[in-house]
C-alpha positions, 0 to 999 in steps of 0.5 A: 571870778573867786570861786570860795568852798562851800558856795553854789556855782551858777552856770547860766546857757543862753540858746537863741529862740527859733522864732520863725518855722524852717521848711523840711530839713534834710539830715543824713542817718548814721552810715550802715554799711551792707555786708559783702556779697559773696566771698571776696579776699583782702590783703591788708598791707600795714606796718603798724600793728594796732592799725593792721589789727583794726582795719582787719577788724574793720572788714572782716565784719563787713563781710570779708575775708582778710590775710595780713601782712606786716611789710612787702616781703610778708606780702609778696609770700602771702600772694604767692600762697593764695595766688588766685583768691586775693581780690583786693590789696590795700596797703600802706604807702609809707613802709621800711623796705618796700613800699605800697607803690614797689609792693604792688608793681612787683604783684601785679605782674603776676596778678595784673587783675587784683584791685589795689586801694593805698592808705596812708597818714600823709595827703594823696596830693602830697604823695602824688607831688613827691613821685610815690604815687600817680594821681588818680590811683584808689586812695584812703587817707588814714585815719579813717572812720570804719564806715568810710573804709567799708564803703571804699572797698564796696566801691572798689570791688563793685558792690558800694551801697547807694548814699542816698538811702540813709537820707531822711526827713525831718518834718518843721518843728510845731508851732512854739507853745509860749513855754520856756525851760524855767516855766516847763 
């Protein structure tokens, strides 16, 4: 095809005719994700700034209150100055010096009772078969849509939203009219 200037170009679409009436469709309306009941406190745990900055985001307006650390070291002080008040940590799992798995044993042994929730770019299969971590541990494999890290941490922390209830339904489409888009 030799495309001249100054001369039209014709696109043409051809979209299959539904020729039959389906019954009711069940779709999914987008995701609104409550806000958190109470006061609850997490510290995010990343070593990248822009995702740090965006997962704080992500959950402060859920509802939550958010302390960031940039690595294990920040982390561990963080912890020891809000010893009572942090109810959830989610950290990254990959991070120079100390890991999410060294991070969290050293915390909980003085804070056996703090939720944790691992993040990372890499599989939760493939971290589990290289020793970071144990399989079945609270994983989010990043990226991650903002909707599905709220609902995870409602889920951890025991107030996750019923899925079912953003499910609507469409009725079958009416009968066709005979009109094409060229006679409309």
């Amino acid at each position: 095809m030799l495309f001249r200037s100054g001369q039209g170009t014709t696109i043409k679409i051809f979209l299959p005719r539904v020729s039959a009436l389906s019954d009711e469709q069940t779709v999914f309306k987008p995701r609104h994700i409550k806000q958190a009941v109470g006061q609850k406190t997490i510290l995010v745990v990343e070593d990248d700034n822009s995702v740090r900055s965006l997962v704080k985001r992500v959950l402060e307006n859920s509802g939550y209150r958010v302390i960031t650390a940039s690595n294990g070291d920040e982390a561990v002080k963080e912890c020891e100055r809000n010893a009572d008040k942090i109810d959830l940590l989610l950290t990254d799992v990959i991070m120079p010096r100390m890991n999410g798995r060294e991070l969290t044993e050293r915390i909980k042994k003085d804070h056996p009772q703090m939720h944790v929730l691992f993040m990372s770019g890499y599989t939760d299969n493939a971290i589990a078969n290289h020793g970071v971590l144990e399989s079945g541990v609270n994983f989010i494999g990043k990226p991650f849509a903002a909707a599905d890290l709220s609902e995870k941490v409602q889920e951890i922390l025991g107030s996750a939203p019923d899925r079912n209830e953003n499910k609507i339904v469409i009725p079958p489409p009416p009968p066709e009219t005979g009109k094409s888009f060229a006679q409309s």
